[in-house]
ChimeraX commands (.cxc) that place a marker at each C-alpha (Angstrom):
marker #1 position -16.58,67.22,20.15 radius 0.5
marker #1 position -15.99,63.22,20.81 radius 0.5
marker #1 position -12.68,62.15,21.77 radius 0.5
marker #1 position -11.33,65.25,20.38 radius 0.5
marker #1 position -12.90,64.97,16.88 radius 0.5
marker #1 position -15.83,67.56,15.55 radius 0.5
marker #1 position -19.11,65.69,14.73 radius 0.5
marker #1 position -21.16,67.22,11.78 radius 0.5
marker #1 position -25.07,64.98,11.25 radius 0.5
marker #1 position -26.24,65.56,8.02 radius 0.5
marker #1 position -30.28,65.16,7.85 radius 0.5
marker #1 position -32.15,65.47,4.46 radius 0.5
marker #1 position -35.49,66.43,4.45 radius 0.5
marker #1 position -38.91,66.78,2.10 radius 0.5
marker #1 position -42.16,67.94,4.24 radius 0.5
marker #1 position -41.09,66.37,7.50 radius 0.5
marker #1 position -41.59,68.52,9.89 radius 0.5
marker #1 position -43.33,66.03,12.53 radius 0.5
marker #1 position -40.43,63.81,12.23 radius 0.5
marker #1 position -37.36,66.77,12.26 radius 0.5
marker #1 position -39.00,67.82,15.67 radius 0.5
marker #1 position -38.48,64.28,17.23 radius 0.5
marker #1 position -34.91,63.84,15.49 radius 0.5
marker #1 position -33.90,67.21,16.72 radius 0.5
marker #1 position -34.95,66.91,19.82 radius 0.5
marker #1 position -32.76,63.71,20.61 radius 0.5
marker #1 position -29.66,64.97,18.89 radius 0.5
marker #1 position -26.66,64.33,21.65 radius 0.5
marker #1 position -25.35,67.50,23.03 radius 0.5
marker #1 position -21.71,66.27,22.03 radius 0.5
marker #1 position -22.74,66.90,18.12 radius 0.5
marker #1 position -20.74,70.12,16.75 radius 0.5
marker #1 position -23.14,71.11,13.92 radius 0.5
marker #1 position -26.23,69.65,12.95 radius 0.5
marker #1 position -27.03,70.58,8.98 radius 0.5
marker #1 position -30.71,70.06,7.51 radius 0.5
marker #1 position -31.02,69.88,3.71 radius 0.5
marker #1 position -34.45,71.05,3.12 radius 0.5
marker #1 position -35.03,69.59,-0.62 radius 0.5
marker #1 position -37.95,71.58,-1.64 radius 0.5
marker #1 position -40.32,71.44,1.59 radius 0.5
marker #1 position -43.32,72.82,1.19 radius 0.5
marker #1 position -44.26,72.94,5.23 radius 0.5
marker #1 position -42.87,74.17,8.33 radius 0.5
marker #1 position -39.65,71.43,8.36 radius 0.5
marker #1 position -37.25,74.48,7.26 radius 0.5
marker #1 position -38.63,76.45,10.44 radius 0.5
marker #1 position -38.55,73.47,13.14 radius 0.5
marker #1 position -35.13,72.88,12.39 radius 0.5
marker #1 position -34.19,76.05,12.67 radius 0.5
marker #1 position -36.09,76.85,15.99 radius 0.5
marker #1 position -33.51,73.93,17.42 radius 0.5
marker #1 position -30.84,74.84,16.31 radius 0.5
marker #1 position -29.34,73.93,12.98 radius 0.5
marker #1 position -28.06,75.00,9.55 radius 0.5
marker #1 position -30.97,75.06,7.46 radius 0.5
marker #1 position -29.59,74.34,3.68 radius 0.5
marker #1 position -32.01,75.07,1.04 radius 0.5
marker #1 position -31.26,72.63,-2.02 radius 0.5
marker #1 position -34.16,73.30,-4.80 radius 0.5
marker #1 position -32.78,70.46,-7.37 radius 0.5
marker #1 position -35.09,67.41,-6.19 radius 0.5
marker #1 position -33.26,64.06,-4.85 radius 0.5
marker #1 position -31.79,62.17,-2.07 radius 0.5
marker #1 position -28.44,62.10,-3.39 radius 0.5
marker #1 position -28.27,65.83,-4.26 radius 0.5
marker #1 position -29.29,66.75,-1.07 radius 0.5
marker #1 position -26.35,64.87,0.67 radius 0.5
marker #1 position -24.01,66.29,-1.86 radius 0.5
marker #1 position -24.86,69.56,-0.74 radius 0.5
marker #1 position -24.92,68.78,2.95 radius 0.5
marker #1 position -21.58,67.47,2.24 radius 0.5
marker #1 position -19.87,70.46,0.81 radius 0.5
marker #1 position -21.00,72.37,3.88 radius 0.5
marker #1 position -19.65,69.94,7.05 radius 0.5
marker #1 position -16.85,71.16,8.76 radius 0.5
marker #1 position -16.83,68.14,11.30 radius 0.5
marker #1 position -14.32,65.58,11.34 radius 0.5
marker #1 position -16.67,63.15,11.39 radius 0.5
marker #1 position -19.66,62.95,9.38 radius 0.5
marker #1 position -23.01,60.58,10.62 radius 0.5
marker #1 position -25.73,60.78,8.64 radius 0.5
marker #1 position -29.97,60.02,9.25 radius 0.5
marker #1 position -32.97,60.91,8.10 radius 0.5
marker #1 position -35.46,62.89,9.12 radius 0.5
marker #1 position -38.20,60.97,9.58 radius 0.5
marker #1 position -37.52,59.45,13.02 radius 0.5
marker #1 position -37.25,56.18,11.62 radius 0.5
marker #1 position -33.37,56.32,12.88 radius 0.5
marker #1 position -32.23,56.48,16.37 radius 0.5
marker #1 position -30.33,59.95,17.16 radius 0.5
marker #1 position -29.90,58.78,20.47 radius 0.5
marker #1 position -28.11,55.91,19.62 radius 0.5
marker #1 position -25.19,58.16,17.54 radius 0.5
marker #1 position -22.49,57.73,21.24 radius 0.5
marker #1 position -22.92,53.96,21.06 radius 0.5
marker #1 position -22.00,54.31,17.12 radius 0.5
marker #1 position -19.12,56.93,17.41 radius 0.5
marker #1 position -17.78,54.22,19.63 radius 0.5
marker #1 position -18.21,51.03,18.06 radius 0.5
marker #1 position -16.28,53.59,15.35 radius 0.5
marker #1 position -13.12,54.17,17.20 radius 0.5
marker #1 position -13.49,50.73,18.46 radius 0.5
marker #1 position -13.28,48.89,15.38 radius 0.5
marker #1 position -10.81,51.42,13.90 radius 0.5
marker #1 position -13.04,51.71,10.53 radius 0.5
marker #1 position -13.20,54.87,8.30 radius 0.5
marker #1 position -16.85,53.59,7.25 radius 0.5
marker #1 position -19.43,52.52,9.27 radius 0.5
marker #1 position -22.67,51.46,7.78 radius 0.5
marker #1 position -25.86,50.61,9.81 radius 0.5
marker #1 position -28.01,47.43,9.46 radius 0.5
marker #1 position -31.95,47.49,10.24 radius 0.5
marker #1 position -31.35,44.03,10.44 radius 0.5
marker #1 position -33.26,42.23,11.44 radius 0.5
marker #1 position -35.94,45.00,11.86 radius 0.5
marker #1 position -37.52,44.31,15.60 radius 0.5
marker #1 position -40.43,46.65,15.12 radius 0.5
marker #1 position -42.58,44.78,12.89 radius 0.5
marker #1 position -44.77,47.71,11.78 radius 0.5
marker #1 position -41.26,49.33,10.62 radius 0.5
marker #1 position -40.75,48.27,7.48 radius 0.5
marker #1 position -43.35,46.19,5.23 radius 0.5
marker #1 position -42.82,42.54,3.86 radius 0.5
marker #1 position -42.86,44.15,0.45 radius 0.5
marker #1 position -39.46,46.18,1.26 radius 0.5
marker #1 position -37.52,43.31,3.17 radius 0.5
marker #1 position -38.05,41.64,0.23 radius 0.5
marker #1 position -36.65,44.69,-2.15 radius 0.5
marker #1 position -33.58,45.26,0.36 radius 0.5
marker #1 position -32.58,41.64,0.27 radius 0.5
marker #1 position -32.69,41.66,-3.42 radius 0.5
marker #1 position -30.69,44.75,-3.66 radius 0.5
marker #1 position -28.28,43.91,-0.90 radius 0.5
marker #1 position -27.38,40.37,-2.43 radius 0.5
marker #1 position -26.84,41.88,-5.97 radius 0.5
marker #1 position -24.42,44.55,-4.29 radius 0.5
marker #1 position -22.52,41.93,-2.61 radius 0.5
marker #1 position -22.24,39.44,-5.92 radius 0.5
marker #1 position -21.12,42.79,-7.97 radius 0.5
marker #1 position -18.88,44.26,-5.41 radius 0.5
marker #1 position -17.61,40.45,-3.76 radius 0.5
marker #1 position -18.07,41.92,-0.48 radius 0.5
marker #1 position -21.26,40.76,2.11 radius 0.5
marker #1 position -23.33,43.97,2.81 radius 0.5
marker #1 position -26.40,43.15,5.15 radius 0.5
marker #1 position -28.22,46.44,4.13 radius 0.5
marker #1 position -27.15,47.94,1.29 radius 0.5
marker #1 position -30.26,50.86,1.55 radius 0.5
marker #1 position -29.60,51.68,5.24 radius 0.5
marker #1 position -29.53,55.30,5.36 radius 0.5
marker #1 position -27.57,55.78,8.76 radius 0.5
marker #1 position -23.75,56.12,8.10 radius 0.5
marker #1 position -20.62,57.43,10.49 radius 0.5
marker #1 position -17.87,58.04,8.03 radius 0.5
marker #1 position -14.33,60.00,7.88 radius 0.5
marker #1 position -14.97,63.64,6.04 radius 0.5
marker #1 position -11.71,62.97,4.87 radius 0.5
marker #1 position -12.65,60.13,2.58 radius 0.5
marker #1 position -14.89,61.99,0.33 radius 0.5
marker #1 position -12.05,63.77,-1.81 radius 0.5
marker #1 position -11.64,60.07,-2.93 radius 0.5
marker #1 position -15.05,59.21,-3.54 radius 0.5
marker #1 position -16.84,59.50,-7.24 radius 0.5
marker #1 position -20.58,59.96,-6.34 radius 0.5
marker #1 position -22.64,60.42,-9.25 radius 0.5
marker #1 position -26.35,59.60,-7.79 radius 0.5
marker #1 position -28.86,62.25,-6.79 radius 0.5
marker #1 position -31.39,59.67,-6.14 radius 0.5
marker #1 position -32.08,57.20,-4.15 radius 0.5
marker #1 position -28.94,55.02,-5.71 radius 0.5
marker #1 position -27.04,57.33,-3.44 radius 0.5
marker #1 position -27.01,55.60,-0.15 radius 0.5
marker #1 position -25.49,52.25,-2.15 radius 0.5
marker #1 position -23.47,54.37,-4.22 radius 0.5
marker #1 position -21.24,55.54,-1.26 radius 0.5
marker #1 position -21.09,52.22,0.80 radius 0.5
marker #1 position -19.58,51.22,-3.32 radius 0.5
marker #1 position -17.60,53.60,-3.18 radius 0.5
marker #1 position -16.19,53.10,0.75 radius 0.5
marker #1 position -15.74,49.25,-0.65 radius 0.5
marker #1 position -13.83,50.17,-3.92 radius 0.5
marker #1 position -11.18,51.95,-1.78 radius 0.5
marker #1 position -8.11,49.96,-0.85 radius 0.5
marker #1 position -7.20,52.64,1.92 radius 0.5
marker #1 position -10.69,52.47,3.38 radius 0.5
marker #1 position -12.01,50.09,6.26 radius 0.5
marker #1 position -15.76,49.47,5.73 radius 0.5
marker #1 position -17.45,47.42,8.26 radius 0.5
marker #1 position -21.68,47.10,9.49 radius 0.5
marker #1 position -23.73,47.00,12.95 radius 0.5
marker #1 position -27.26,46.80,13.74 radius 0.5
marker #1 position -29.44,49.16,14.91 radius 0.5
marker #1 position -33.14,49.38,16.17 radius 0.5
marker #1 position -35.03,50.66,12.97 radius 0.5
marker #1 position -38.50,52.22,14.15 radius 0.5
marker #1 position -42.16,53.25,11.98 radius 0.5
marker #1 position -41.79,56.98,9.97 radius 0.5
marker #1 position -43.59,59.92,11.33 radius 0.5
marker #1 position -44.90,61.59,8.06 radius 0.5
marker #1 position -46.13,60.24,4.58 radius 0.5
marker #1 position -43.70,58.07,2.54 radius 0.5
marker #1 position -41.76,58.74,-0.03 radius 0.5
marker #1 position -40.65,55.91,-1.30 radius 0.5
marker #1 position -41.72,54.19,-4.43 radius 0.5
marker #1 position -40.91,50.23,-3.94 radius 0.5
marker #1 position -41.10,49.26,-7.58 radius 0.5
marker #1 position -39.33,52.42,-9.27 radius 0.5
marker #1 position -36.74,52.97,-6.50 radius 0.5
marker #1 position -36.36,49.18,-6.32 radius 0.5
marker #1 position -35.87,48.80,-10.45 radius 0.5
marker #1 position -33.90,51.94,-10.55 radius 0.5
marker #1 position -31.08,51.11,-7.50 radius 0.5
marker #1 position -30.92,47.66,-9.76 radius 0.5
marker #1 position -30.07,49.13,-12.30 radius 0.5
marker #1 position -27.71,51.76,-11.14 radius 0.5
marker #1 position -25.54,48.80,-9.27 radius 0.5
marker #1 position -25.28,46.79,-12.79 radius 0.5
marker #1 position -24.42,49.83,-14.78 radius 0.5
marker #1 position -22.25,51.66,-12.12 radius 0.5
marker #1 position -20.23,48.01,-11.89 radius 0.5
marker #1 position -19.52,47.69,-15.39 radius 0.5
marker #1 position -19.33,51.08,-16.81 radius 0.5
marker link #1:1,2 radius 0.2
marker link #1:2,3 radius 0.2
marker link #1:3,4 radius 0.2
marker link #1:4,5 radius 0.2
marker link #1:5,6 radius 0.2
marker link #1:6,7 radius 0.2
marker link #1:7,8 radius 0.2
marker link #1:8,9 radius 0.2
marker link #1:9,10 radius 0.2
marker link #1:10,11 radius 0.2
marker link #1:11,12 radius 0.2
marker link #1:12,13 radius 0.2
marker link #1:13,14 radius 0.2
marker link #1:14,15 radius 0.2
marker link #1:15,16 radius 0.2
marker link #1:16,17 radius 0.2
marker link #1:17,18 radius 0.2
marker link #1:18,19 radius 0.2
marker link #1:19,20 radius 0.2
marker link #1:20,21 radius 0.2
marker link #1:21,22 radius 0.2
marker link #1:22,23 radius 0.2
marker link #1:23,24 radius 0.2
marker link #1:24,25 radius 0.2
marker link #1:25,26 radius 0.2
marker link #1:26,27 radius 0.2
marker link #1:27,28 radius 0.2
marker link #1:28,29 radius 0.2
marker link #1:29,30 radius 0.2
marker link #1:30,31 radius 0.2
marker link #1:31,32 radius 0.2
marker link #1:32,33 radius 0.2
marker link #1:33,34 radius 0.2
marker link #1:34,35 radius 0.2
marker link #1:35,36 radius 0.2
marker link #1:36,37 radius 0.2
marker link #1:37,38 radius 0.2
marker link #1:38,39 radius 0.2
marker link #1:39,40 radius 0.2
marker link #1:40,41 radius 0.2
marker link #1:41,42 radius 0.2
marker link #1:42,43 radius 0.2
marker link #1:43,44 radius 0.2
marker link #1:44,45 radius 0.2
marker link #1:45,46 radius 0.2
marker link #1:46,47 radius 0.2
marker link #1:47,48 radius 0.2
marker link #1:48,49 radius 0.2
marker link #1:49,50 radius 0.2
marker link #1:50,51 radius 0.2
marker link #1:51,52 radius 0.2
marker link #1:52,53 radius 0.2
marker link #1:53,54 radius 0.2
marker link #1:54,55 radius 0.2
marker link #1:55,56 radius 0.2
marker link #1:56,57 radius 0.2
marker link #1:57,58 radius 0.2
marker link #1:58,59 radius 0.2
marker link #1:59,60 radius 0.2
marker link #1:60,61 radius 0.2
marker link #1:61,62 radius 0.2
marker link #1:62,63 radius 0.2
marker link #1:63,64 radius 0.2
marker link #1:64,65 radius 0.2
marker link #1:65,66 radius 0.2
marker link #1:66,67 radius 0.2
marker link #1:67,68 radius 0.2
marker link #1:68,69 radius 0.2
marker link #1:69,70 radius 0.2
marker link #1:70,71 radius 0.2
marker link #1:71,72 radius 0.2
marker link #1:72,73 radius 0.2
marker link #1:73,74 radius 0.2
marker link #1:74,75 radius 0.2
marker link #1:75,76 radius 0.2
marker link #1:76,77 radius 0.2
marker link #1:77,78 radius 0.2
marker link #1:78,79 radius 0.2
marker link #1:79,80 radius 0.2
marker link #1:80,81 radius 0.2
marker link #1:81,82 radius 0.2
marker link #1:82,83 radius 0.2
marker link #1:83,84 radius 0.2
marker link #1:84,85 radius 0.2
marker link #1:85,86 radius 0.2
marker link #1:86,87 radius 0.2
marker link #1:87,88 radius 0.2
marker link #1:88,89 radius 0.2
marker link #1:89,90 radius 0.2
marker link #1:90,91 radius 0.2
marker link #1:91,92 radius 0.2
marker link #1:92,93 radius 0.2
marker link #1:93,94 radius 0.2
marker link #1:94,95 radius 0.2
marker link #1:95,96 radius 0.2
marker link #1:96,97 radius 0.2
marker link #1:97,98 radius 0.2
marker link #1:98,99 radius 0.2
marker link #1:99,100 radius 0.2
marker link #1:100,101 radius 0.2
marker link #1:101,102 radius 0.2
marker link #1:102,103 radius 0.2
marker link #1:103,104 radius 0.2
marker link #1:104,105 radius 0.2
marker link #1:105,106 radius 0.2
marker link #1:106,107 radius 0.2
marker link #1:107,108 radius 0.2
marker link #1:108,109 radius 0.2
marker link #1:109,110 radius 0.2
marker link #1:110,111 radius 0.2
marker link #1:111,112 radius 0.2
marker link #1:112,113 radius 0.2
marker link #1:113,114 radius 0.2
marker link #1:114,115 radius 0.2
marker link #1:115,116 radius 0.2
marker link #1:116,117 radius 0.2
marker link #1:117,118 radius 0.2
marker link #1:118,119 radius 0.2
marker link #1:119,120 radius 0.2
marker link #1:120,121 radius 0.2
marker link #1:121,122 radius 0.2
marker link #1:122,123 radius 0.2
marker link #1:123,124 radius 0.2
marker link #1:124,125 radius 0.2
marker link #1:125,126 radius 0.2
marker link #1:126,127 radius 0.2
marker link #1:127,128 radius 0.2
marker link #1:128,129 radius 0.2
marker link #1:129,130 radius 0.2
marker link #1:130,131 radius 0.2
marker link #1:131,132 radius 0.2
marker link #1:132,133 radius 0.2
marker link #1:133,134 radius 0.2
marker link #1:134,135 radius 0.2
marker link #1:135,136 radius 0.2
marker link #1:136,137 radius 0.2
marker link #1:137,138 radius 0.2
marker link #1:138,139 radius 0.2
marker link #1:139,140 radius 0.2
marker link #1:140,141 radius 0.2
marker link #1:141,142 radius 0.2
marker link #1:142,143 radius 0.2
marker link #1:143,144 radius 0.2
marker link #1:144,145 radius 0.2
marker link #1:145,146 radius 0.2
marker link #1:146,147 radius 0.2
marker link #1:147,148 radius 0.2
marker link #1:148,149 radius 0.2
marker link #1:149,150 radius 0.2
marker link #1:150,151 radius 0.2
marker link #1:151,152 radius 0.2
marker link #1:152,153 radius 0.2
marker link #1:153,154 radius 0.2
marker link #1:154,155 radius 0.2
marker link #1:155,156 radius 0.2
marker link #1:156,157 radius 0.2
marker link #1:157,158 radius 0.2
marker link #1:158,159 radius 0.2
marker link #1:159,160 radius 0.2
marker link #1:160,161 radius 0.2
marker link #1:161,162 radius 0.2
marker link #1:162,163 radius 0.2
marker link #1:163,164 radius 0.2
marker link #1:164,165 radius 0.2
marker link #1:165,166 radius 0.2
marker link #1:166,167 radius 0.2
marker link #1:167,168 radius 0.2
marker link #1:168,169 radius 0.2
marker link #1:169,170 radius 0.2
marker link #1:170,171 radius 0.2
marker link #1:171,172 radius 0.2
marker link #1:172,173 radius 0.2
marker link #1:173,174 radius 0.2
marker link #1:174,175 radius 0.2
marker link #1:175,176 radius 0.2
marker link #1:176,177 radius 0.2
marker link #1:177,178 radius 0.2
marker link #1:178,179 radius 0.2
marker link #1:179,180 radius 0.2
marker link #1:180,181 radius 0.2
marker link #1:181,182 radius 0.2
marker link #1:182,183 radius 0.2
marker link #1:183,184 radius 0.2
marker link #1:184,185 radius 0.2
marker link #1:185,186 radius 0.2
marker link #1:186,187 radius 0.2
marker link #1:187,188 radius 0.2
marker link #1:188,189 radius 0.2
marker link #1:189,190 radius 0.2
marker link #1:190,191 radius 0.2
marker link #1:191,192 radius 0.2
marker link #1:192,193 radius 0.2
marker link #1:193,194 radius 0.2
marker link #1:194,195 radius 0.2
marker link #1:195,196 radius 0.2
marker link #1:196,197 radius 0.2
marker link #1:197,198 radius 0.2
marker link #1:198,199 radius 0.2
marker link #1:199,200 radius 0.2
marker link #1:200,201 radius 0.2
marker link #1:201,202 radius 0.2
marker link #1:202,203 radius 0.2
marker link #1:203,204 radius 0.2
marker link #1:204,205 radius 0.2
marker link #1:205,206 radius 0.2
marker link #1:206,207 radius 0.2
marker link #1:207,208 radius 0.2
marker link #1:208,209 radius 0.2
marker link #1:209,210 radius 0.2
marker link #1:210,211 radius 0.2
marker link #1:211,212 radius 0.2
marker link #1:212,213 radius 0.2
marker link #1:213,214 radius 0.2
marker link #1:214,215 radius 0.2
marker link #1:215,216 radius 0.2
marker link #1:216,217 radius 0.2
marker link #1:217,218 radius 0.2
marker link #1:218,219 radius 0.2
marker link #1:219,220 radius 0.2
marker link #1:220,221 radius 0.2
marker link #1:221,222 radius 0.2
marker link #1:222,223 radius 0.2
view
């Protein structure tokens, strides 16, 4: 519990079972339930997680935003905060968060890499892409969203039932900050973090991911 609320942390994971180790590991002891989504692994990421202490969720269907959908229907916490497994977000950074939350009196709180501090963190290529994206999402939406791909959020539970998310890719993570901005009941605001190198391979295809979360933010505005 913080301040009286139940935190749930949501981690989806593919084959990262050096990374899950190091997240895990760093989890505050304040955090109610810690769920992994393990979306298909094919190492021992299911079984690390596990061996520290959280739901293991088994989601077969491939994709980033199906696995937080499912993650999702299982939190029981007041609060939902959300990171991936791959180290590259700071768990130990979740108490400053919770209370920059309850500070600000938001029900969405999205976090910026920006600007990234560990140069080895994210390439030239993918500052590049995130800019892109992040501009088009603030033209569409006429709101300013520094990073529109971050995928470290602290968010009401509560505001889901509202939400219409569609995405089971990689479109997810802009899809929900969309649909935090859409609603005229919910407060939506950003702060940085310290963004850090993977542990594992990557994932992420620049060009396809990149093209594809372009396209989902044209047709999801006008359709």
């Amino acid at each position: 519990m913080y301040k009286s609320q139940k935190i749930t942390v949501i981690i989806p994971c593919l084959n990262e079972e050096q990374g899950i180790e190091q997240v895990l590991t760093r989890m505050p002891a304040f955090v109610d339930e810690v769920i992994v989504v393990d979306n298909g692994s094919t190492d021992r990421t299911p079984d690390v997680a596990q061996s520290f202490g959280a739901k293991v969720i088994r989601e077969d269907v491939r994709g980033y935003g199906r696995a937080y959908k499912t993650g999702f229907s299982q939190a029981t916490g007041d609060i939902i905060i959300t990171l991936d497994g791959d180290h590259s977000y700071p768990p130990d950074a979740i108490s400053y968060l919770l209370e920059a939350f309850f500070h600000l009196e938001v029900d969405f709180l999205n976090t910026s890499r920006f600007p990234v501090r560990e140069r080895e963190a994210m390439s030239f290529k993918h500052k590049i892409g995130n800019l892109i994206l992040s501009v088009a999402m603030s033209i569409l939406y006429l709101k300013w969203v520094r990073d529109s791909q971050s995928g470290m959020w602290v968010f009401k539970r509560s505001i889901l039932k509202d939400m219409k998310l569609v995405s089971d890719g990689m479109a997810f993570s802009e899809e929900i900050k969309i649909e935090a901005l859409k609603h005229p009941r919910v407060r939506f605001t950003e702060i940085s973090i310290q963004y850090s190198s993977r542990l594992g391979e990557i994932k992420l295809n620049p060009w396809r991911d990149g093209f594809a979360n372009l396209w989902f933010l044209v047709t999801k505005r006008f359709s």
